[in-house]
C-alpha positions in Angstrom: 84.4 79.1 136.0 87.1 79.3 133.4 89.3 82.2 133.1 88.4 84.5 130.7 90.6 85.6 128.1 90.9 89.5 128.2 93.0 89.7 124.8 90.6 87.5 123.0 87.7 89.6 124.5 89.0 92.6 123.6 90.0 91.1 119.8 86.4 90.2 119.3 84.9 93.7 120.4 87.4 95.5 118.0 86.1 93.2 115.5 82.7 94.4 116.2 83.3 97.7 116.0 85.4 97.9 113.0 84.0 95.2 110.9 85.7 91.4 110.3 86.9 92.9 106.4 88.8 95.4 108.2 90.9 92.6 110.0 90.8 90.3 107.3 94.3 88.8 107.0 95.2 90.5 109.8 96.2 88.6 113.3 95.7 91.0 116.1 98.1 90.9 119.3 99.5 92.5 122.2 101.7 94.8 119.4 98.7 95.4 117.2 98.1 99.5 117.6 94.9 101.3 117.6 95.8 103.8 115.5 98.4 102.8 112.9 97.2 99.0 112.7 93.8 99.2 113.0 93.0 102.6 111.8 90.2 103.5 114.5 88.8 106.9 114.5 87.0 108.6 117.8 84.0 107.1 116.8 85.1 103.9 116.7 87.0 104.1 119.7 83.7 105.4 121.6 81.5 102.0 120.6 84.7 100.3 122.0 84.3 102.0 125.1 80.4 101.2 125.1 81.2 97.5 124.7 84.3 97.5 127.6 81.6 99.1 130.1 79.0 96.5 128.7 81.2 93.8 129.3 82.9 94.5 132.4 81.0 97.2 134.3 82.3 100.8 135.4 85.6 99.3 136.5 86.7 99.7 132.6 86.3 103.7 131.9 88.2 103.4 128.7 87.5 107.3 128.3 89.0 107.9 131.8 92.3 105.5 130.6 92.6 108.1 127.6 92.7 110.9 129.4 95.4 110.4 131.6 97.7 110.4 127.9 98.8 112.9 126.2 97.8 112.8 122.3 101.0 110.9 121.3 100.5 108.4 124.0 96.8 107.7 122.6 97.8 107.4 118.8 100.4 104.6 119.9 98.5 102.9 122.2 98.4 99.2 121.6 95.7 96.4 122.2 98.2 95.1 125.0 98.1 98.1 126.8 94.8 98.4 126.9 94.4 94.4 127.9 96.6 95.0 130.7 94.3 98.0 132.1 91.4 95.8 132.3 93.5 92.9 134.1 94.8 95.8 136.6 91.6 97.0 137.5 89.6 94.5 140.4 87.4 92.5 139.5 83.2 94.0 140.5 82.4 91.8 143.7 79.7 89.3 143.8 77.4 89.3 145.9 
C-alpha cells in the first residue's frame, strides 16, 4: 500500500471545508497558517476536525491538539504543524 500523503490529505480537507475559490491562486504548504492565510473561523475549523476523525479515526482529536495552546498558539498555528500531529500519533492497528 503506498504511503499516504498527510500534507496533501490535509490540503484537500481544508479545501473542502473552505471552498476551492477561497484557495484559488493560492499554494498551500507546511508555512500556510490557519488563521492569517486561510482565514478559518471556529466553524470551519470544527468540519475540519469532523473530516481528520473521518479520515483517520480517534487517534486525530484535533479539538484535543487545540487545547493544549494557548489562544496565540492557535491563531498561528500552521498546516505543518498540524501535519506533523497526525504523523506523531500511531497508526489504529489492523486487525
Amino acid at each position: 500500500m503506498p504511503e499516504i500523503d498527510v500534507l496533501d490529505d490535509v490540503v484537500r480537507m481544508i479545501e473542502e471545508v473552505v471552498g476551492e475559490d477561497v484557495l484559488l491562486g493560492m499554494e498551500v504548504t507546511p508555512h500556510t497558517t490557519f488563521s492569517d492565510d486561510l482565514g478559518l473561523e471556529s466553524i470551519e475549523f470544527v468540519a475540519l476536525a469532523e473530516r481528520l476523525r473521518d479520515r483517520y479515526g480517534d487517534r486525530v482529536d484535533l479539538v484535543a491538539f487545540l487545547g493544549d495552546m494557548d489562544i496565540d498558539e492557535i491563531m498561528a498555528m500552521t498546516v505543518g504543524q498540524l501535519v506533523d500531529h497526525i504523523e506523531a500519533q500511531p497508526a489504529a492497528s489492523a486487525g
